[in-house]
C-alpha positions in Angstrom: -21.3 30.4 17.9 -20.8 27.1 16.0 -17.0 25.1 16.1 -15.6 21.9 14.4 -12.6 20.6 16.4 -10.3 17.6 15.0 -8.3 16.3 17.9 -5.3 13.9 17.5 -2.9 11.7 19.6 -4.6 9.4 21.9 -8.1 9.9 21.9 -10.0 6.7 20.8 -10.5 3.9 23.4 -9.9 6.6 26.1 -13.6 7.6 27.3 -13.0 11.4 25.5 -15.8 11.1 23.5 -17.9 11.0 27.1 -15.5 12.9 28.6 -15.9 15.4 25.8 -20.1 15.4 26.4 -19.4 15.6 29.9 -17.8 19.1 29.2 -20.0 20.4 26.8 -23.4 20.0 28.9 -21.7 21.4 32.0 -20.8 25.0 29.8 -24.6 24.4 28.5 -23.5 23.7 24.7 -25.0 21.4 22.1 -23.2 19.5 19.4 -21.6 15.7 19.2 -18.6 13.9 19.7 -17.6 11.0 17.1 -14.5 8.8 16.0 -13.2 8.9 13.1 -11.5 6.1 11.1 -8.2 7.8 11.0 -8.6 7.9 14.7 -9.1 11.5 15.6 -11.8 12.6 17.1 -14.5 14.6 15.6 -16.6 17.3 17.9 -18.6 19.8 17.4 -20.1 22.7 19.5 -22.6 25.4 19.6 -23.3 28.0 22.1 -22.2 30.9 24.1 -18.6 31.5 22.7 -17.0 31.9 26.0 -18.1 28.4 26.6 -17.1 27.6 23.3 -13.2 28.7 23.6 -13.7 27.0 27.2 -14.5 23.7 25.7 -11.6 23.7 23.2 -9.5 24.5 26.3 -10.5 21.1 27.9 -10.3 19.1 24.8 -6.2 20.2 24.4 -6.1 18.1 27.7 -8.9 15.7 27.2 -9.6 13.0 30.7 -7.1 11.5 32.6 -5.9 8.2 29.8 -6.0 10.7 26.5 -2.6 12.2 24.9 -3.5 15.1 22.5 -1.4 15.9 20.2 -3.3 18.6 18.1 -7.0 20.5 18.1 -7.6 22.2 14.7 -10.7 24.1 15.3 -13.1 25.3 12.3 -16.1 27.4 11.9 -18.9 25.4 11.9 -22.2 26.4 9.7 -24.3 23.7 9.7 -27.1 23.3 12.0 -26.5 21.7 15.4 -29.2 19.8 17.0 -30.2 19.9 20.6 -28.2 17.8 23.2 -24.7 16.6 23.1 -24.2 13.3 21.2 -21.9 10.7 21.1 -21.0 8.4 17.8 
């Protein structure tokens, strides 16, 4: 199972993109993590869709310094390399 997730509030400057990876490679999924110029914060993520909905979870609360104020989650189609990146 493949997700987009657009999160807003305070998530740039903030580690979440690491944080974000963090999450994603300890519930085994692949996918990225990348500002945007609007300041969200783009991620995507493939896998098991437990982990999936477990990820999406965690990125409502983000690390420690993040505010989020919104996750608008997607389906995802397009193929997803492996690893987790960060952009």
């Amino acid at each position: 199972m493949s997700a987009r997730f657009l999160v807003t509030g305070k998530v740039q400057g903030v580690f979440f993109r690491a944080s974000a990876r963090n999450e994603a490679l300890r519930l085994k999924l692949r996918g990225y993590a990348r500002n945007l110029p609007d300041g969200r914060v783009d991620v995507v993520a493939c896998g098991d869709a437990a982990a999936v909905d477990e990820l999406e979870q965690w990125l409502w609360q983000g690390p420690p310094a993040a505010r989020v104020d919104d996750v608008v989650r997607s389906e995802y189609d397009d193929d997803v390399p492996a690893g987790f990146a960060v952009s």
